[in-house]
C-alpha angles and dihedrals in degrees: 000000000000092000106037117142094023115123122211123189103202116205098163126089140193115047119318103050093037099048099052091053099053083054080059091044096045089057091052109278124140104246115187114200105215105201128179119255104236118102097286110038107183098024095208078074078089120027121099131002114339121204122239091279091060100243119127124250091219084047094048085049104056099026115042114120090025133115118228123209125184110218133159102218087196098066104088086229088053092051096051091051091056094044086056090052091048099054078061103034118102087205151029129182123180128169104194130133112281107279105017091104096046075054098051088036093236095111126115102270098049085049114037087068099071081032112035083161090066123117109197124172130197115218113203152155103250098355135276093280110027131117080260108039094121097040106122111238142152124188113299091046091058094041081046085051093046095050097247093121092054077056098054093068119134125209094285083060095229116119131248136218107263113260092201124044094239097167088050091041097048095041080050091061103032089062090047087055092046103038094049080049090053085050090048096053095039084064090067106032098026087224122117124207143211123255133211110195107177113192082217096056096045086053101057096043087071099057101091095112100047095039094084103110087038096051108031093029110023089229132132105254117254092214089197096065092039134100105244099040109044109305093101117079090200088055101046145118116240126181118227116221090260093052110257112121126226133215130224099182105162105080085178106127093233090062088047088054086051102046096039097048085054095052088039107241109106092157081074094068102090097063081060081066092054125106109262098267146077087327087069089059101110095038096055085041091060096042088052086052095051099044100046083065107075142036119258098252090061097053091041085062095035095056093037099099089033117116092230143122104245142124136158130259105264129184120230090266101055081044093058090037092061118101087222091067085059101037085059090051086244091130117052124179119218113221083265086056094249110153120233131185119264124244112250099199103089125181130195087221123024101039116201111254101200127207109224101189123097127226111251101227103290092353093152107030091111094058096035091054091052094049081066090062090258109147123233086260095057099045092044082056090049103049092046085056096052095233081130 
């Protein structure tokens, strides 16, 4: 697998830093949880809905494939044992607040002198060095900063609360970008680097297509008359008459051709030219008054053989149900028949192999601890102690 033999040492929780290195972990690196040594270690252990087994589905989903060692960084034995796993280690992620790891002395520069080869990236709210690096934020305060949440406005122009973690999405993959560059680029120098991934600046990277009216106009956007939120009558939400909703989501004029030859009404077709707006009016007008005449599934078998973007507004279950989901491999089972998300990142070559079993809390400190060259009698110590 395409990163096999590489060793990570995740610090971070939640959901950035973990996700991404379950991706590295799905594709055969060594990903080594580690977890505080207090009674709970990853806290998404116990947020949200948990199987029969009692693990939770956010947990199963972040954190299958990987090792988990407890370890109290701020024993000075603990310390010394991360800082042993760190002079062999390829990466290391952490998502704490700026300065904690200077604090605990697992930061960059106190590591990258025994491993100049390591590549260790910080993932963070507002950066390591900003105004507002030690802000506290999660994910909706930094989409409300960057200005994500004014987008998500409906007709009635009030916003509403995010239904996907983009900050923490789009940081996630960011520092998978950045960190396999800084490997790239290790291969040839043999010097590894320190990166700064800021959720607000992710964010912001993936607005081109929204920052029209800011950038040509200097003008706050209006996102219901706007493409991409509702001004379009081609990308557009439109309810059917037994309360289902469907979805036209393809404004280009050769799928408004399609869609209104085969609803008869071709005159129509200029208001498709239109810029997304109040022009579009009549034509999204006409598309709510369709629609609300019949019932989804005959629309679902009138559109069927349309060349047309649409869909229909489907829940998370529909979504896993779907033998699609599992004809694109998106839907795995474990041998207890616990679901896990599939891995997206597909190769020709070098398929990913995913571990679907999940660490118990410190599962594997003691391993782990003698990999480092600790004898039985040390890591005993350090277990009774409670240092992992």
């Amino acid at each position: 697998m395409k990163l096999a033999g590489l060793k990570v040492l995740d610090l971070s929780a939640f959901l950035p830093g973990p996700h991404m290195t379950m991706m590295m972990a799905d594709h055969g690196a060594d990903v080594i949880m580690i977890e505080p040594a207090n009674d709970l270690g990853e806290p998404v252990r116990e947020i949200g809905e948990k199987t029969a087994d009692g693990v939770s589905v956010w947990f199963r989903n972040i954190a299958r494939g990987k090792r988990s060692l407890k370890l109290n960084l701020k024993d000075p034995d603990g310390l010394a044992l991360f800082l042993k796993l760190a002079s062999t280690a390829d990466v290391v992620v952490e998502a704490f607040r700026p300065g904690v790891v200077k604090r605990l002395g697992v930061d960059y520069d106190s590591l990258r002198e025994a491993n100049p080869g390591l590549v260790y990236c910080s993932i963070s709210a507002f950066g390591q060095a900003s105004s507002l690096a030690t802000k506290p934020a999660h994910d909706v305060t930094v989409q409300a900063m960057a200005g994500l949440v004014d987008l998500n406005r409906g007709q009635d122009g009030k916003p509403a609360m995010p239904c996907i973690p983009f900050a923490d999405a789009s940081a996630s993959l960011m520092a998978l970008s950045a960190i396999l560059m800084a490997l790239y680029r290790r291969q040839m120098t043999g010097e590894g680097d320190y990166i700064d991934i800021s959720m607000f600046d992710s964010a912001l990277a993936w607005t081109p297509n929204v920052l029209g009216p800011t950038f040509a106009e200097n003008r706050r956007p209006e996102p219901k008359q706007m493409r991409s939120f509702g001004g379009s009558a081609m990308y557009n939400i439109y309810p059917t008459s037994d309360g289902a909703f469907l979805v036209l989501g393809g404004s280009e004029v050769k799928f408004a051709a399609n869609l209104l030859d085969a609803l008869g009404r071709p005159d129509l077709l200029e208001f498709a030219k239109l810029p997304p707006g109040p022009g579009q009016a009549p034509l999204r007008n006409f598309f709510t008054e369709t629609f609300a005449g019949k019932p989804l599934a005959d629309w679902q078998a009138f559109l069927a053989d349309v060349d047309c973007c649409w869909s229909w507004v489907r829940d998370l279950k529909e979504v896993f149900d779907d033998p699609f989901v599992r004809e694109r491999g998106m839907v795995m089972t474990d041998a207890d028949g616990n679901r896990h998300i599939g891995p997206p990142i597909r190769f020709r070559a070098e398929a990913s192999a995913p571990k679907l079993d999940v660490p118990a809390f410190g599962q594997h400190s003691e391993d782990i601890a003698a990999e480092t060259g600790l004898d039985t009698e040390d890591i005993a110590a350090l277990k009774a102690r409670g240092t992992i």
